[in-house]
C-alpha atoms as one frame of an Amber mdcrd trajectory, in Angstrom:
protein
 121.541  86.689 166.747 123.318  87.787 169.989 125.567  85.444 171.814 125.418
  85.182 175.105 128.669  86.705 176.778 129.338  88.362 173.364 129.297  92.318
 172.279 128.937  91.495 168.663 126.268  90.617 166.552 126.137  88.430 163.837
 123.692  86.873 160.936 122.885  83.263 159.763 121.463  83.123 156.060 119.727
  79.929 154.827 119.615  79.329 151.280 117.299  76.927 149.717 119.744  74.396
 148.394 119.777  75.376 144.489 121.954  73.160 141.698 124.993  76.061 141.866
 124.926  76.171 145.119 124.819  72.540 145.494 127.401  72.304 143.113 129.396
  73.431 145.229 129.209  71.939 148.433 128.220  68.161 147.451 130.695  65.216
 148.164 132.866  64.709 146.029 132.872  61.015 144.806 134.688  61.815 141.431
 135.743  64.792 139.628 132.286  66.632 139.232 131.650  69.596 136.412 130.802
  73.016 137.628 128.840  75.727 136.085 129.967  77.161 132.878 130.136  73.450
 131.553 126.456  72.586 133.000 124.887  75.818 131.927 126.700  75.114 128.636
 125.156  71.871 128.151 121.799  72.250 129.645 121.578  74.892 126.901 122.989
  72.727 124.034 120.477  69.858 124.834 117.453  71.731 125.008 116.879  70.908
 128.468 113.024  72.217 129.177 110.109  70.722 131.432 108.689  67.840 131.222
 112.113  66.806 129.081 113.355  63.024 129.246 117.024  62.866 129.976 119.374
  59.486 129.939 122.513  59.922 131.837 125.774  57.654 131.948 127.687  57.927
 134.738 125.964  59.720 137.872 129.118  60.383 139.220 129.071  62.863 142.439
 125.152  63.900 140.744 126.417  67.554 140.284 124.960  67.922 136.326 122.307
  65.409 137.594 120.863  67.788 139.694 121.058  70.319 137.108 119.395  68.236
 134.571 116.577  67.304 136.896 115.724  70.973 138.144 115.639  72.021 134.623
 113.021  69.718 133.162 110.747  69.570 136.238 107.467  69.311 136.208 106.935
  66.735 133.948 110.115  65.501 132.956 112.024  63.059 134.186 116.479  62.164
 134.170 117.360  58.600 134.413 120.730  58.459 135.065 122.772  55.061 135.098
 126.173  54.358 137.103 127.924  51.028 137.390 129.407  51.042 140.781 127.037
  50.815 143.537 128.661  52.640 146.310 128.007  55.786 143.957 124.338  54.828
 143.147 123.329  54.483 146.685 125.014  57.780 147.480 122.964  59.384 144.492
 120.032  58.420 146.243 120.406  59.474 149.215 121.579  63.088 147.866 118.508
  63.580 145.539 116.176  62.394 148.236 117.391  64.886 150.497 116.750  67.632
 147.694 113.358  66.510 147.142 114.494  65.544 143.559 113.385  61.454 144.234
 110.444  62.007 142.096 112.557  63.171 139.238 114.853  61.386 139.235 115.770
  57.066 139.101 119.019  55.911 139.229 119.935  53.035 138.119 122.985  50.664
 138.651 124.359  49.183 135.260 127.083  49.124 132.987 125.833  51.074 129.762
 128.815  50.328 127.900 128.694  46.731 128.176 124.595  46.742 128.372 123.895
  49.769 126.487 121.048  52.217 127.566 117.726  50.505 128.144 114.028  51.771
 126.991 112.594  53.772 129.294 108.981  55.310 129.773 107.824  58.674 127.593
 105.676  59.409 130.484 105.698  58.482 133.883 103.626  55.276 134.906 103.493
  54.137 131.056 105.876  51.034 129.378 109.343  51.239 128.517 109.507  52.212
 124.525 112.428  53.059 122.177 113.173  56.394 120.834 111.554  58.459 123.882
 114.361  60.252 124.690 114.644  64.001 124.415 118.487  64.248 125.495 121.267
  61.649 126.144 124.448  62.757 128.347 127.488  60.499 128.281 130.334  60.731
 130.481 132.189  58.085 129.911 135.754  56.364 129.131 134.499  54.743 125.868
 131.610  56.776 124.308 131.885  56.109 121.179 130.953  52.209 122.419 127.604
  53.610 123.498 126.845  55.536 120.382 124.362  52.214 118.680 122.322  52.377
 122.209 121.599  56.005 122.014 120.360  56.054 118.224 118.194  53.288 119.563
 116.707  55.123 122.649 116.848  58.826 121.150 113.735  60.568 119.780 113.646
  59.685 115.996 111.838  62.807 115.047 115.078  64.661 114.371 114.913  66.611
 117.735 116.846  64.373 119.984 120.323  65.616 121.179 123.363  63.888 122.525
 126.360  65.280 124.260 129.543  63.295 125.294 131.545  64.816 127.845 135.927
  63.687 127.087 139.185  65.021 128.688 141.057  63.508 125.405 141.041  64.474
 121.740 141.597  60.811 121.066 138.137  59.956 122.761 136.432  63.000 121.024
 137.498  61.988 117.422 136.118  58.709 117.878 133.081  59.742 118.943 132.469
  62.070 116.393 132.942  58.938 114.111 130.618  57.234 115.335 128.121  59.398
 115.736 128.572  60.285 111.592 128.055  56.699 111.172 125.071  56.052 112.981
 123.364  59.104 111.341 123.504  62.150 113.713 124.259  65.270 111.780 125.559
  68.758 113.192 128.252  66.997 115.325 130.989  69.161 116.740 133.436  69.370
 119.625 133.522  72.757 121.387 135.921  73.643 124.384 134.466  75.898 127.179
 136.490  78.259 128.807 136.510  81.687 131.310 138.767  84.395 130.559 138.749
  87.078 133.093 139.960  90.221 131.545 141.175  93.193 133.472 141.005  96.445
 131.085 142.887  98.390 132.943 145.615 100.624 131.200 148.110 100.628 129.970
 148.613  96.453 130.378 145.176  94.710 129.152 145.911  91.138 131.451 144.393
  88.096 130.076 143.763  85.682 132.671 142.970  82.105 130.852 141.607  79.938
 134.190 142.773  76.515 132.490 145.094  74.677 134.137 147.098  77.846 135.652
 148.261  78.653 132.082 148.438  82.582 131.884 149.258  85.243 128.732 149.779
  89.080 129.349 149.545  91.230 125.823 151.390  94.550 126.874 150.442  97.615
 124.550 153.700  98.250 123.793 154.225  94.642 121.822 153.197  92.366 119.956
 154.594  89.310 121.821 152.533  87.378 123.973 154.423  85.591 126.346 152.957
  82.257 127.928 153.635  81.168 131.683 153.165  77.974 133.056 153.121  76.558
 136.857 156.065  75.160 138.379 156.197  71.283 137.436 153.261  71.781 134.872
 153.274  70.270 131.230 150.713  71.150 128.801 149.246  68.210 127.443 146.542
  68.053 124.819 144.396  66.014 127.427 144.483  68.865 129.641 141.507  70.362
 128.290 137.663  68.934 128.645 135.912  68.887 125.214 132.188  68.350 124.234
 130.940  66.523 121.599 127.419  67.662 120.329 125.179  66.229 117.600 121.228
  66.317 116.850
């Protein structure tokens, strides 16, 4: 449109709000994950319509409004969070994206309480083993691990996928997952490289944590950079545990 006084014109775009977009411009309540991780696991999980999808914690609702797109019509997420600041929030945000229908939030502590049944079908009782996907992002997961062999499908197509910053946490969860029965667990660290092919330097950009390697042409060294301040930790990575 024109401005009045102005010589210039200019454009306004609206964009339906879609789950990158809204990725990307939701408030913040805690650290959120972003696409390649959420693509990653949507994937992994089988995420399809009419899907049912448990959820511990909602967080800022970034993968939760990933997870509820993806298995509309038909599906449904429930998606659990113990403080209730964050849970009233979550409401407000899915309402507002027309998601209310797909989504119920819950407040509760799963790892004290564990997950509870919930329906296979909308407007039908609360049963065991109806779930088609659990998520867990949590501090303890491997205390949640009995719950979810209790509420996952027990056809052999169920899938559960525990989101850690720590080794530590992703050991123990693989343990317990072995020991309740869930086979094809591993632990899988997603990354983007950008790669600029230039010649003669081929740059390897790693986008984790600022950490950067160049591998010249002319030898075999690769030399490793790190940020002012920074110390490489083994924490300093985000790791997902998968099993079926």
């Amino acid at each position: 449109r024109r401005g009045r006084g102005q010589t210039t014109t200019g454009w306004i775009t609206m964009l339906r709000p879609a789950p990158y977009l809204w990725t990307l411009a939701l408030r913040h309540r805690t650290q959120i994950l972003y696409v390649a991780d959420i693509s990653f696991i949507l994937a992994q999980l089988a995420i399809r319509p009419g899907s049912i999808v448990l959820e511990s914690g909602t967080g800022s609702g970034a993968l939760s409004v990933s997870l509820a797109s993806a298995l509309r019509p038909g599906g449904h997420l429930h998606t659990f969070e113990f403080n209730a600041e964050r849970v009233v929030a979550a409401k407000e945000d899915f309402s507002s994206l027309g998601l209310a229908q797909d989504v119920t939030v819950t407040q509760r502590d799963v790892v004290s309480l564990g997950f509870p049944n919930v329906p296979p079908k909308i407007g039908e009782p609360a049963a065991p083993a109806t779930a088609n996907a659990v998520f867990l992002d949590l501090p303890q997961p491997w205390e949640v691990v009995p719950s979810v062999d209790r509420v996952l499908r027990a056809d052999g197509h169920g899938r559960v996928c525990s989101f850690s910053p720590c080794l530590e946490q992703v050991q123990k969860t693989a343990e317990a997952l072995r020991k309740h029965g869930f086979m094809a667990v591993r632990c899988v660290e997603v990354l983007i490289r950008n790669i600029n092919s230039q010649p003669p330097v081929a740059e390897y950009r790693a986008l984790d944590l600022g950490n950067q390697a160049a591998a010249h042409e002319d030898s075999k060294e690769v030399p490793t950079q790190k940020q002012p301040g920074q110390k490489r930790k083994r924490s300093d990575s985000n790791n997902i545990d998968l099993a079926s």
